[in-house]
NUMAR-466832 format. One line per 2 residues: for each residue x, y, z of N, C-alpha, C, O. Coordinates in nm, 3 decimals. Each point is the difference from the previous one (the first is absolute). Example, Ala and Ser with C-alpha at 12.3 -4.5 7.8 and 13.67 -1.06 7.14 Angstrom:
% residues 2
1.319 -0.569 0.780 -0.089 0.119 0.000 0.090 0.120 0.000 0.104 -0.002 0.066 ~ -0.139 0.107 -0.138 0.082 0.119 0.006 -0.077 0.109 0.073 0.051 0.111 0.017 $
***
This chain:
% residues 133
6.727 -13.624 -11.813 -0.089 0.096 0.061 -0.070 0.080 -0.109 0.070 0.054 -0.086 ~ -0.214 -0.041 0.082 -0.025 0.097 -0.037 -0.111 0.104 0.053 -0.098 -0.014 0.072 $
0.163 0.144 -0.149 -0.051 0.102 0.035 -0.152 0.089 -0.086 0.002 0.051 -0.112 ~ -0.096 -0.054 0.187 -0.124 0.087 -0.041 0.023 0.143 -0.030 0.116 0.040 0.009 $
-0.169 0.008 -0.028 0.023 0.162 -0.040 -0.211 0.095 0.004 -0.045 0.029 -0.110 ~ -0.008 -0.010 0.186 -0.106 0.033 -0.011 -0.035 0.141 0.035 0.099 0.065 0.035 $
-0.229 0.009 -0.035 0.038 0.134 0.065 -0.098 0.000 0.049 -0.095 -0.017 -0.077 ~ 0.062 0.035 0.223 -0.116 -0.038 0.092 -0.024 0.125 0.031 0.085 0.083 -0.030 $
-0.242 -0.032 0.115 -0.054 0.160 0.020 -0.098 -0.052 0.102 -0.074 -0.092 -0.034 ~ 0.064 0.148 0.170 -0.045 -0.020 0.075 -0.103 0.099 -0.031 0.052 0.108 -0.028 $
-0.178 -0.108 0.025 -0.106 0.077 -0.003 -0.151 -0.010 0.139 -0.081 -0.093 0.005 ~ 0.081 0.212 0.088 -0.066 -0.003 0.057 -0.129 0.007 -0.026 -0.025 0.099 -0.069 $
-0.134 -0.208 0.113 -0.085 -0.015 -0.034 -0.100 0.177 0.101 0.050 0.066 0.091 ~ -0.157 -0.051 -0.141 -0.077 0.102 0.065 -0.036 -0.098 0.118 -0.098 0.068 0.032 $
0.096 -0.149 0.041 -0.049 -0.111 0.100 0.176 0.046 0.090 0.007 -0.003 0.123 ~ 0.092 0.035 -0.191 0.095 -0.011 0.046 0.168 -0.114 0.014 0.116 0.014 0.037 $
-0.196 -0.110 -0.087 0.039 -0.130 -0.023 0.115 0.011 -0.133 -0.030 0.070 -0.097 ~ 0.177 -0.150 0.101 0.024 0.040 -0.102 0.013 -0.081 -0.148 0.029 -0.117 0.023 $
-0.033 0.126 -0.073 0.067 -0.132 -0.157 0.048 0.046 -0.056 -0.003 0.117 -0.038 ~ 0.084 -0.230 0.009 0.132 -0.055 -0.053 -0.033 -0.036 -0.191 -0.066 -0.094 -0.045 $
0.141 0.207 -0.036 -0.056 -0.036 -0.092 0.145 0.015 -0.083 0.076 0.097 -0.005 ~ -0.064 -0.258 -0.070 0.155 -0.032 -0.048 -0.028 0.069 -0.159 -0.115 -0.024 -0.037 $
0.185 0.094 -0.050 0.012 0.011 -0.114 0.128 0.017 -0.086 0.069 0.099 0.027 ~ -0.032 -0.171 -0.113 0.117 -0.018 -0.077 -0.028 0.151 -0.106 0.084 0.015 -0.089 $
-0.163 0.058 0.097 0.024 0.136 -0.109 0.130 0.060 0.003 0.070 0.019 0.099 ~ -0.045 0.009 -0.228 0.110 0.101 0.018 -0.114 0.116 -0.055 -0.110 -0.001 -0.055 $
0.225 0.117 0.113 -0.064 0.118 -0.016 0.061 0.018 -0.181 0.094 -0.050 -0.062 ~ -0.181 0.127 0.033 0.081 0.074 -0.147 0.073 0.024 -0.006 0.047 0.041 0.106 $
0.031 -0.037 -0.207 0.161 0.076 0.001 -0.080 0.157 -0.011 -0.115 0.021 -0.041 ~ 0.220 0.082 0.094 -0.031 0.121 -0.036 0.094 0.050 -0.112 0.123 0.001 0.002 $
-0.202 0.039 -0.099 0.065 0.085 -0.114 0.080 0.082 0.036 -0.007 0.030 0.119 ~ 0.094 0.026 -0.190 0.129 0.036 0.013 -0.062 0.148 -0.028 -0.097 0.016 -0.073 $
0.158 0.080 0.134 -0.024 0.124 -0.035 -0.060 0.030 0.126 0.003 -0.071 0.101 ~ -0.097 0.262 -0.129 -0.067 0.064 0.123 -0.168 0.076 -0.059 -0.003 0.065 -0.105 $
-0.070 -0.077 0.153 -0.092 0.097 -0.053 0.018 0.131 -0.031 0.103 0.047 0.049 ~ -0.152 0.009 -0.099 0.085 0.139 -0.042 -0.077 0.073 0.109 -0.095 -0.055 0.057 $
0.124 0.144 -0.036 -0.028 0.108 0.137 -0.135 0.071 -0.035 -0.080 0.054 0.076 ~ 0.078 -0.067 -0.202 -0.164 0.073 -0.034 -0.090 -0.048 -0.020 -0.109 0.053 -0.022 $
0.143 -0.198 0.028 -0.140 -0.102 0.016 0.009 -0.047 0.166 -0.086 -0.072 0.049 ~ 0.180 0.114 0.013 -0.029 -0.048 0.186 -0.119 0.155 0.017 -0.102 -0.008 0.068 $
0.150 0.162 -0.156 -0.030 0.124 0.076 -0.126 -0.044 -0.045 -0.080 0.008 0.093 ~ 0.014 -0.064 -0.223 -0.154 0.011 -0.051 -0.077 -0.071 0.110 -0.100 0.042 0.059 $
0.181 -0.183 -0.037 -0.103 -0.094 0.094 -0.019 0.075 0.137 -0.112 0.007 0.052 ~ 0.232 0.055 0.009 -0.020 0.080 0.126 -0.133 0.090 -0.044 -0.102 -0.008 0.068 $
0.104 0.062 -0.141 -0.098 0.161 -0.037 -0.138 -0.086 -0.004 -0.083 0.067 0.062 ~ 0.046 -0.143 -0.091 -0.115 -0.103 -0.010 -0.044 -0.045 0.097 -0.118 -0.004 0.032 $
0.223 -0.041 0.034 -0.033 -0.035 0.138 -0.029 0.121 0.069 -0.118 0.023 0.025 ~ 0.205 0.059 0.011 -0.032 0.131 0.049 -0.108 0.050 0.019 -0.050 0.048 0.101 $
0.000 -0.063 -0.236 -0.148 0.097 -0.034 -0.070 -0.123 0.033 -0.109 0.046 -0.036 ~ 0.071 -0.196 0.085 -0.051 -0.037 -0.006 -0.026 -0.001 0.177 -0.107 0.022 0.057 $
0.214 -0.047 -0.007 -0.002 0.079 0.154 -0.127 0.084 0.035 -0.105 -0.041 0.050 ~ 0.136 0.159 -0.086 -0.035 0.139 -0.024 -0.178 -0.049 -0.019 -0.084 -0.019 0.089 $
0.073 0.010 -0.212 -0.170 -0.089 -0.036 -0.061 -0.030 0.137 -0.088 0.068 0.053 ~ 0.165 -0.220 0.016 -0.060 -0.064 0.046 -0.035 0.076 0.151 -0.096 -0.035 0.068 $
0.211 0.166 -0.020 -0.038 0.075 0.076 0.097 -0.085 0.165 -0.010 0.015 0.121 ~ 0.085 -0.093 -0.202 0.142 -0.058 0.116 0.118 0.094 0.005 0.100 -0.041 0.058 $
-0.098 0.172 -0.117 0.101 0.107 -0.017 -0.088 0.129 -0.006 -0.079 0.012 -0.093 ~ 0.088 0.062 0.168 -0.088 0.128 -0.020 0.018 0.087 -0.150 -0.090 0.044 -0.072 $
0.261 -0.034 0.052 0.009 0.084 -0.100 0.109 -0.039 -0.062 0.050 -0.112 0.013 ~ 0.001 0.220 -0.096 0.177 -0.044 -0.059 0.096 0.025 0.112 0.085 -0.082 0.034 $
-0.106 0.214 0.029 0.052 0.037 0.157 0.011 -0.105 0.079 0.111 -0.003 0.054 ~ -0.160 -0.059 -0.034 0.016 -0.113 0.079 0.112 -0.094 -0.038 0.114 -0.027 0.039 $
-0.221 -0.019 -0.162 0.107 -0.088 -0.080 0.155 0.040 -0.013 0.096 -0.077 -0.008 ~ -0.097 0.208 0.006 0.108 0.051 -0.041 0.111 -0.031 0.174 0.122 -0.010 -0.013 $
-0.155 0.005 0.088 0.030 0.004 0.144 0.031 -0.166 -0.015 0.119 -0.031 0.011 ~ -0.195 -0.056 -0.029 0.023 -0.133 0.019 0.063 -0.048 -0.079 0.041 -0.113 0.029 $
0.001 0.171 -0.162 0.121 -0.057 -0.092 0.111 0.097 0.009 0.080 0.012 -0.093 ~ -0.075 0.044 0.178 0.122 0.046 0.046 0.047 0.074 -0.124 0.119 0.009 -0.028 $
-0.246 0.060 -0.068 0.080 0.086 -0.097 -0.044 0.170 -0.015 -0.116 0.014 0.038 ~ 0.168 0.093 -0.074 -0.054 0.118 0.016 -0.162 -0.018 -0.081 -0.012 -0.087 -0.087 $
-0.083 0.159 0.118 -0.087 0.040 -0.036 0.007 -0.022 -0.165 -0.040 -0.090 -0.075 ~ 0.123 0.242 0.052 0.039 -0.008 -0.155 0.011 -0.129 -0.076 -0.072 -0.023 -0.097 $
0.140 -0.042 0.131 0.063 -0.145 -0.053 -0.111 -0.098 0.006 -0.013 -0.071 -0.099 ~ -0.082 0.049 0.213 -0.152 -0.030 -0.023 -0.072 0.045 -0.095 -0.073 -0.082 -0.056 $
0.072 0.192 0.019 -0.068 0.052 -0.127 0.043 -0.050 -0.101 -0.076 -0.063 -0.073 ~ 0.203 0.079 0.045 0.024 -0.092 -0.138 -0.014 -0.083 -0.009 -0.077 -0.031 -0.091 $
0.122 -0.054 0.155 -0.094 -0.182 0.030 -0.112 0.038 -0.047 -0.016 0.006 -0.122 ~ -0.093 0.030 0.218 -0.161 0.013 -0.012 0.002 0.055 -0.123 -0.110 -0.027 -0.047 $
0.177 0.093 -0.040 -0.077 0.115 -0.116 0.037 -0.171 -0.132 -0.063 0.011 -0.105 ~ 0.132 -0.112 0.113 -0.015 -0.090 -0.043 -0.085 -0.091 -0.018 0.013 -0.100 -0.070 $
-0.132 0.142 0.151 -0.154 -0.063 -0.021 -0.046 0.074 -0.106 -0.080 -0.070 -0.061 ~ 0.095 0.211 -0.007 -0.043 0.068 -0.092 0.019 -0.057 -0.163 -0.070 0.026 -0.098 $
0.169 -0.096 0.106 -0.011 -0.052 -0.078 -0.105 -0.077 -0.109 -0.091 -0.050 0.066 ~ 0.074 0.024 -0.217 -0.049 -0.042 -0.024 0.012 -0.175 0.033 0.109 -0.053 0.022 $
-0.234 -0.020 -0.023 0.036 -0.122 0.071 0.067 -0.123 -0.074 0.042 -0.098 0.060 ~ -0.035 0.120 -0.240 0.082 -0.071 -0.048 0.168 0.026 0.007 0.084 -0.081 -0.041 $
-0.058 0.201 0.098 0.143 0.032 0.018 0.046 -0.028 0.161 0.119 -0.005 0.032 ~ -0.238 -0.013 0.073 0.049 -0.034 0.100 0.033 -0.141 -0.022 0.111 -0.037 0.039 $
-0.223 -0.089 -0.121 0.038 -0.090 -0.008 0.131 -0.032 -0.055 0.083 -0.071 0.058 ~ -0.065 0.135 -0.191 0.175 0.004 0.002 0.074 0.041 0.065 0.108 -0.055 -0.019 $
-0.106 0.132 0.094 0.137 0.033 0.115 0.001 -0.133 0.097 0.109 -0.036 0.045 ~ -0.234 -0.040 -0.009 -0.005 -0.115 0.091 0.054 -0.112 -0.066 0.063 -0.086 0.062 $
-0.087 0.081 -0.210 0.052 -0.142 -0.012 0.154 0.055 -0.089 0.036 -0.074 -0.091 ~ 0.031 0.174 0.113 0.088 -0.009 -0.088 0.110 -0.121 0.034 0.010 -0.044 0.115 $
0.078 -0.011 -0.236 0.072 -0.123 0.022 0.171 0.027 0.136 0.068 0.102 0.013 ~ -0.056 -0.213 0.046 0.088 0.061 0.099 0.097 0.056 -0.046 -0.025 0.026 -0.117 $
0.151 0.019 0.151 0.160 0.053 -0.026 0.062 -0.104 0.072 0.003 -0.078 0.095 ~ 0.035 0.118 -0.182 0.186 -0.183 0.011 0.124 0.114 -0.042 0.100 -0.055 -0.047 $
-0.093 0.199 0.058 0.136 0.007 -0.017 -0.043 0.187 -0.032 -0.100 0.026 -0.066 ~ 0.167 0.059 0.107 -0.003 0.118 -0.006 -0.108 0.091 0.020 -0.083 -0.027 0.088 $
0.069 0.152 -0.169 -0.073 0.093 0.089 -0.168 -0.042 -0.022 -0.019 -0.101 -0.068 ~ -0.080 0.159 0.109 -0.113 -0.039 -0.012 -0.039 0.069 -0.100 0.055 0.110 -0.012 $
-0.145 -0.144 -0.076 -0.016 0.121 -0.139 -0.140 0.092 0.075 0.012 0.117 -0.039 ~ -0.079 -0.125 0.088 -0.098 0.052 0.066 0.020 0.043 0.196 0.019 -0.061 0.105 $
-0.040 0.221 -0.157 0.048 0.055 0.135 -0.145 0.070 0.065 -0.046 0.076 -0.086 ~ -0.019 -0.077 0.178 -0.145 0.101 0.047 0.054 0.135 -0.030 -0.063 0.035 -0.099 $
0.145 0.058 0.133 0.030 0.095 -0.064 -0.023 0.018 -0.151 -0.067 0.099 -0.031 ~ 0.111 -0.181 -0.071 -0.058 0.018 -0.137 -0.151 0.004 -0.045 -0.045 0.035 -0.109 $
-0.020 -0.078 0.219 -0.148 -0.038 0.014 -0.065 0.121 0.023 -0.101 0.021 -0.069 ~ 0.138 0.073 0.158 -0.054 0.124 0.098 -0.117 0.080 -0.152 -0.121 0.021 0.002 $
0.231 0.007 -0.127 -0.089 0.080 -0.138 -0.144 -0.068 -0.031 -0.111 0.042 -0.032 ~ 0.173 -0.171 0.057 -0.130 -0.069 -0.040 -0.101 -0.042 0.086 -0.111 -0.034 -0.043 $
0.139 0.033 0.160 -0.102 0.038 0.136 -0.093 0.086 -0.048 -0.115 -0.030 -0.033 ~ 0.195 0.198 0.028 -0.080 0.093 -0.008 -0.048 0.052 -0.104 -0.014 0.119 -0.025 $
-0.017 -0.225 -0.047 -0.088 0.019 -0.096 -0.092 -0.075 0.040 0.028 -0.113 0.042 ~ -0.201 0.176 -0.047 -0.119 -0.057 0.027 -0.056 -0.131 -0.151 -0.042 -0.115 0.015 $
0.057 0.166 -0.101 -0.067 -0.054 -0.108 0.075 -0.115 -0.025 0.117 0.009 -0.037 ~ -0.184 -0.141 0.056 0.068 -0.112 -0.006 0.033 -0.010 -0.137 0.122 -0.005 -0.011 $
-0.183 0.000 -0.105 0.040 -0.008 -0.114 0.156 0.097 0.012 0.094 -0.078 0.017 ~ -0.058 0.202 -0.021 0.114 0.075 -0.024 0.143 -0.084 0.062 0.113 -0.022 -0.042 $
-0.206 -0.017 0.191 0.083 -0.125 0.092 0.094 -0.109 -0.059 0.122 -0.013 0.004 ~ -0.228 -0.063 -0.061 0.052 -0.106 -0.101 0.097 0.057 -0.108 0.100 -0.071 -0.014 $
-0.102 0.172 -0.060 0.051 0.034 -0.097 0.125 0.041 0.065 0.088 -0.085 -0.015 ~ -0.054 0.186 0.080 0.113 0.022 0.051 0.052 -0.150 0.057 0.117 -0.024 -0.028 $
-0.169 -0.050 0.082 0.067 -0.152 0.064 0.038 -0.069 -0.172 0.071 -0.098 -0.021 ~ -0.107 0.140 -0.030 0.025 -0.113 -0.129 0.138 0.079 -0.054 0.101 -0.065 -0.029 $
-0.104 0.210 0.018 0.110 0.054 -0.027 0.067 0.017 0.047 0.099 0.044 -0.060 ~ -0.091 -0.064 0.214 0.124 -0.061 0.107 0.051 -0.112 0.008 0.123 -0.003 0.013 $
-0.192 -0.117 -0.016 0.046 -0.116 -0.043 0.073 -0.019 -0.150 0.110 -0.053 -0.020 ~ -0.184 0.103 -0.061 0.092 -0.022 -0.142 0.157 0.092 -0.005 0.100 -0.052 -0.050 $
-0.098 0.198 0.111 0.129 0.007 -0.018 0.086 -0.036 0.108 0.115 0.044 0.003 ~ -0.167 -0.131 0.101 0.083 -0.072 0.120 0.019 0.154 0.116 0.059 0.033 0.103 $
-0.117 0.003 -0.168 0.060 0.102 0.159 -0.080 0.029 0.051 0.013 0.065 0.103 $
***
């Protein structure tokens, strides 16, 4: 006897009709580890504000109601768009964690939020990253 092994997906056509479509893919392995929590909070804050833009969320109030988080706690998210945009890109791609605490917390971030001048931004991020804390 032998046995096939395939992985079939029924997909409904816009006509309604359905097909049958066979594919042997495997999915990727997933890397071992987790995203760190401050590259899930950057992509949320992006999205957020991009919500907001497009005028599918009235405000942060809202938002703040539909993610089920206080107001306050919306703000810090959102004040993560202030960022300069080469440091948001690093918080998005930082590399995953495979084992203990995360070295980057949004709380350590808040000083460097509130600073307007992106240049000062960067500098304090460079001197946070170099002494790890």
């Amino acid at each position: 006897m032998i046995k096939v092994k395939r992985n079939v997906h029924f997909v409904r056509r816009s006509d309604r009709s359905r097909a049958l479509i066979v594919t042997n893919d495997v999915p990727p392995p997933v890397p071992p580890g987790r995203l760190p929590r401050i590259s899930r909070l950057m992509a949320l804050a992006i999205h957020f504000d991009q919500l907001i833009r497009e005028g599918k969320v009235r405000d942060q109030s809202e938002l703040a109601r539909l993610a089920h988080v206080t107001q306050p706690r919306m703000t810090q998210i959102m004040n993560l768009n202030l960022l300069a945009t080469d440091i948001q890109e690093e918080l998005l791609f930082l590399p995953v964690v495979t084992s203990g605490r995360e070295p980057i917390h949004e709380k350590k971030l808040r000083s460097i939020v509130a600073e307007a001048d992106w240049r000062r931004q960067r500098s304090v991020w460079l001197q946070m990253r170099a002494s790890g804390k």
